[in-house]
C-alpha positions as CSV (number, residue, x, y, z in Angstrom):
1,X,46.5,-65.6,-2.7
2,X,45.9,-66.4,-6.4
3,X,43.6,-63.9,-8.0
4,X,44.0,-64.5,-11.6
5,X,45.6,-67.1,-12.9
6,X,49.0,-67.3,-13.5
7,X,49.5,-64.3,-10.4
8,X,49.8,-64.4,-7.0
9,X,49.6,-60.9,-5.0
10,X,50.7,-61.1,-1.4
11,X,49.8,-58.2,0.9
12,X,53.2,-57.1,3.6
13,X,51.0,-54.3,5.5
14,X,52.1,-54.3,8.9
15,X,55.2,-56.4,8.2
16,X,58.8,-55.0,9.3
17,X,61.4,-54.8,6.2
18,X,62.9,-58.2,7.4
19,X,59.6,-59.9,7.9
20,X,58.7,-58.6,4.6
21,X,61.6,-60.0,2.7
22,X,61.3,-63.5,4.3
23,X,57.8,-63.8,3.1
24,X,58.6,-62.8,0.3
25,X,61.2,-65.4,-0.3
26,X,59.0,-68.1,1.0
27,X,56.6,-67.2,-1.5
28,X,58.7,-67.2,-4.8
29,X,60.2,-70.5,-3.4
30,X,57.0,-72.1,-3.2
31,X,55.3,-70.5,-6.1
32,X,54.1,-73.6,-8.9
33,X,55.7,-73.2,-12.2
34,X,52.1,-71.6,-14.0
35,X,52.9,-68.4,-11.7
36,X,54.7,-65.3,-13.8
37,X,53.9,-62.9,-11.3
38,X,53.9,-62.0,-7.7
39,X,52.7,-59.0,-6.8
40,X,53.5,-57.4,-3.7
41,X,51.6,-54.8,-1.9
42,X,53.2,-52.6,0.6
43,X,51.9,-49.3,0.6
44,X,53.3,-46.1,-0.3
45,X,53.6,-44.4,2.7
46,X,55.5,-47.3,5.7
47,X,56.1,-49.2,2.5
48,X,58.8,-47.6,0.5
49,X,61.8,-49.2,2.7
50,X,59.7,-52.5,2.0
51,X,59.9,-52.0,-1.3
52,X,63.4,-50.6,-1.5
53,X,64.9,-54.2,0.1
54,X,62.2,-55.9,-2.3
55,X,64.3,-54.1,-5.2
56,X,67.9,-55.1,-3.4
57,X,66.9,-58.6,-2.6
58,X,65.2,-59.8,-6.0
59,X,67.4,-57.7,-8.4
60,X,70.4,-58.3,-10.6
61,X,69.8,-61.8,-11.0
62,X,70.1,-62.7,-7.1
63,X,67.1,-65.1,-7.1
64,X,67.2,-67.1,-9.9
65,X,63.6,-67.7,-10.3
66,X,63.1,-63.5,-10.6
67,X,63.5,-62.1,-14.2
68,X,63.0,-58.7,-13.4
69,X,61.4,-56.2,-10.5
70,X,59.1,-53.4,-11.8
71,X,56.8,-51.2,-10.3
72,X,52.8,-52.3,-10.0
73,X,49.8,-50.0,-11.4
74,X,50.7,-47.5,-8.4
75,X,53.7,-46.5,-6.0
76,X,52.2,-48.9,-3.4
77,X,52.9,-51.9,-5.0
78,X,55.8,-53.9,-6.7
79,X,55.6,-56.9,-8.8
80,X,58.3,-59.8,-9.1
81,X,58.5,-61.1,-12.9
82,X,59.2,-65.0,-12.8
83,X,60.5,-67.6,-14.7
């Protein structure tokens, strides 16, 4: 879902890890060139191995439309920096 332009926040509650990532991937695949941002909500609590293979799937330069992973305004969410 597109709340502002230019970012796209996706929400993986209730999602296992593997789920999670494949959504994910989907979604950066797809994503129109105006997008910069993805951010991804996964809680803090159940979330953290979410966000952990977030971090090991999308860094180092393994998706090449992902500049960079960082963390989001709180511990529950990540956000994917684009291209």
């Amino acid at each position: 879902m597109e709340l502002t332009p230019g970012i796209i926040e996706i929400d993986l509650h209730g999602l296992r890890v593997e789920e999670a990532v494949s959504k994910v991937k989907r979604e950066v695949a797809k994503a129109p060139k105006s997008v910069y941002s993805i951010r991804l909500i996964h809680g803090y609590h159940g979330g953290t191995r979410i966000r952990d293979a977030i971090e090991d799937e999308f860094s180092y330069g393994r998706d090449s439309r992902v500049k960079s992973v960082r963390a989001g305004g709180n511990q529950g969410i990540t956000e994917l920096v684009l291209r």
